[in-house]
C-alpha positions, -999 to 999 in steps of 0.1 A, spaced: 10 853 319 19 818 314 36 815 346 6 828 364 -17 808 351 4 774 356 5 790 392 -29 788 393 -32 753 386 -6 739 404 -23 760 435 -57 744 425 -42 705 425 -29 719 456 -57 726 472 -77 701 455 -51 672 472 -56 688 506 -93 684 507 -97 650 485 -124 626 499 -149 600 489 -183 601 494 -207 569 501 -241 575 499 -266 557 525 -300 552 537 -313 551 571 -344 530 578 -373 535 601 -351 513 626 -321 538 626 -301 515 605 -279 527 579 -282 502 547 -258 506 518 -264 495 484 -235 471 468 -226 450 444 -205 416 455 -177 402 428 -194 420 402 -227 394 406 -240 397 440 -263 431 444 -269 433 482 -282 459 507 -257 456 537 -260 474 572 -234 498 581 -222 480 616 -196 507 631 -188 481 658 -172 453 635 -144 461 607 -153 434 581 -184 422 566 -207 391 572 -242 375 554 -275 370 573 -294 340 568 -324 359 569 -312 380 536 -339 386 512 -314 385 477 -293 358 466 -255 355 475 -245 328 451 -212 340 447 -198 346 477 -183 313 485 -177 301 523 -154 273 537 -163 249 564 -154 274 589 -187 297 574 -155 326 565 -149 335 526 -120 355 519 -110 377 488 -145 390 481 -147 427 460 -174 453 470 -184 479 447 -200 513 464 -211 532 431 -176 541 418 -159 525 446 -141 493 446 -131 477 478 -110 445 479 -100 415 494 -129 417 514 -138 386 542 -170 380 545 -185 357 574 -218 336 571 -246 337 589 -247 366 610 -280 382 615 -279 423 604 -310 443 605 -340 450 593 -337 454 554 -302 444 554 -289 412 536 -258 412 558 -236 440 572 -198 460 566 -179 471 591 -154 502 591 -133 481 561 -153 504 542 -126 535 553 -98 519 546 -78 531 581 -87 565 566 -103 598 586 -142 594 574 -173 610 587 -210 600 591 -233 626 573 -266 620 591 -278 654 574 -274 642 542 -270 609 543 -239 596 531 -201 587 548 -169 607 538 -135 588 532 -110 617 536 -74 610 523 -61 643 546 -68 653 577 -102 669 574 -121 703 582 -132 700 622 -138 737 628 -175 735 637 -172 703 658 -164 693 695 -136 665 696 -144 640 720 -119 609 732 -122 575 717 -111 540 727 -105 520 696 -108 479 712 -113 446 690 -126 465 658 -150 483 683 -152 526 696 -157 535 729 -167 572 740 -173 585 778 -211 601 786 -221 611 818 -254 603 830 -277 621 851 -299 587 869 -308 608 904 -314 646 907 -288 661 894 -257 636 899 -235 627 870 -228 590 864 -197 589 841 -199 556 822 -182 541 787 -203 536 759 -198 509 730 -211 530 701 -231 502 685 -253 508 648 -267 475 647 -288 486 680 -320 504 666 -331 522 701 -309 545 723 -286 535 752 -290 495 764 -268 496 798 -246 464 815 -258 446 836 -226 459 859 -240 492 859 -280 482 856 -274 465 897 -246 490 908 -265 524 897 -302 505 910 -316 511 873 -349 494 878 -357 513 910 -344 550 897 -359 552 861 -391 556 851 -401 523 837 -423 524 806 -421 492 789 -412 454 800 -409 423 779 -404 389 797 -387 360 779 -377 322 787 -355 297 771 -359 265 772 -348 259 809 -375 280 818 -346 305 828 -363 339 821 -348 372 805 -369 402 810 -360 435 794 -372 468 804 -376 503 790 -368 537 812 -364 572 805 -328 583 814 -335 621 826 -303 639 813 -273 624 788 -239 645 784 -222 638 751 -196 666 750 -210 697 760 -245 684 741 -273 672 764 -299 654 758 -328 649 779 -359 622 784 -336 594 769 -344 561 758 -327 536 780 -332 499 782 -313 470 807 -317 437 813 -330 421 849 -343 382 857 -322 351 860 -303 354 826 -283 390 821 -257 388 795 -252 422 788 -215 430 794 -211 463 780 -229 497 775 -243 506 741 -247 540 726 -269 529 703 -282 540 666 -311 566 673 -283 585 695 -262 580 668 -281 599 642 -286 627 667 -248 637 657 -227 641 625 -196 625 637 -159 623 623 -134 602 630 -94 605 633 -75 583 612 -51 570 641 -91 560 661 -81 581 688 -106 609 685 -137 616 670 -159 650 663 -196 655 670 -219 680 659 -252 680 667 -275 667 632 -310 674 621 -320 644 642 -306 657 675 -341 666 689 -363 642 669 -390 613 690 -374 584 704 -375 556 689 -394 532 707 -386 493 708 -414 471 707 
């Protein structure tokens, strides 16, 4: 009997081992961001942005609580800083100055917060997993990934004219509150401004008188996987100053999956969340 039972429990740690993970919990703000609650060398409580396309963390100077004791050299870098995530401790974290984050956000972490370990974002119930093993993917769709300079990069073909797929690379970006923001490579070559439907336009200058205009369009069709989604947010730049360089998939497409991601970067795992048909958000 006593055999069986120390069976039993070895089978349990077993098992237990196999599936051990961490949870972080988050909130998502009305701009898509997600903001986690921390506590900075055991002084400093700030709310930083999740930023999934940077791997360390960084203050804004528009933050709305102190950061006394995070201390900076000349080059605006502090190194050696601990973060505390309810029952997790994170160290020998470097922290940059005066980067703005977003809305609500006194500055931002990056994926340091995974440790170079498999994790997933829970949209549904708002909160990350750090798993130690190689975790359940049953339900979801793998997709490829290009980890590059602490950023991912997935594939999604887009449907611009009738029913023509555009393949193009995406930047998967969380600081970006609205949907996809294209290059401006691919806003000339696929004649953006001429094939979507325009719904919003903001003109800018700088102080050359240089001026940057954005505009709004509704991207008919987006294939992420084998999930579509249609009527898509879309924004590019035109005008005489176009610094766009890359294509960003940005936070309210985000949300519309739960997503994991391999340890080794290479590959990550959608399912669609409850935000997957939800409005648009709209960027003023």
């Amino acid at each position: 009997m006593l055999k069986k039972i120390s069976f039993v429990i070895l089978l349990s740690a077993g098992l237990f081992s196999i599936h051990a993970q961490q949870t972080i919990p988050f909130r998502i703000t009305k701009h898509n961001n997600i903001i986690v609650k921390t506590l900075v060398n055991k002084k400093d409580s700030l709310d930083l942005m999740f930023q999934i396309a940077m791997e360390d963390a960084s203050i804004s100077p528009e933050r709305q609580r102190k950061a006394d004791h995070i201390v900076f050299n000349k080059e605006e870098i502090s190194e050696n800083n601990t973060v505390q995530i309810g029952k997790l401790t994170l160290n020998n974290i470097r922290f940059s100055d005066n980067q703005l984050a977003g809305h609500e956000a006194d500055g931002k972490i990056g994926t340091i917060l995974f440790g170079g370990k498999a994790f997933k974002i829970d949209y549904d119930n708002s909160q990350f997993i750090i798993y130690d093993q190689k975790p359940d993917v049953n339900d979801y769709q793998p997709i490829a990934t290009l980890y590059d300079q602490e950023a991912f990069y997935i594939a999604a073909d887009n449907v611009i004219d009738g029913d023509k797929q555009q393949e193009a690379y995406f930047l998967l970006q969380s600081g970006y509150s609205g949907g996809l923001l294209y290059s401006n490579d691919f806003t000339a070559e696929k004649e953006l401004d001429k094939k979507l439907k325009i719904t919003g336009e903001k003109t800018l200058k700088n102080s050359s008188g240089k001026s940057i205009i954005t505009k709004q369009g509704i991207l008919p069709f987006l294939k992420v996987g084998n999930s579509v989604l249609k009527d898509v947010s879309a924004g590019f730049f035109v005008g005489d100053l176009k610094k766009q360089t890359v294509n960003y998939f940005g936070a309210d497409l985000l949300r519309r999956f739960n997503w994991i991601f391999d340890a080794d970067r290479k590959t990550a795992y959608i399912k669609p969340s409850k935000y997957f048909s939800a409005p648009y958000y709209k960027i003023n």
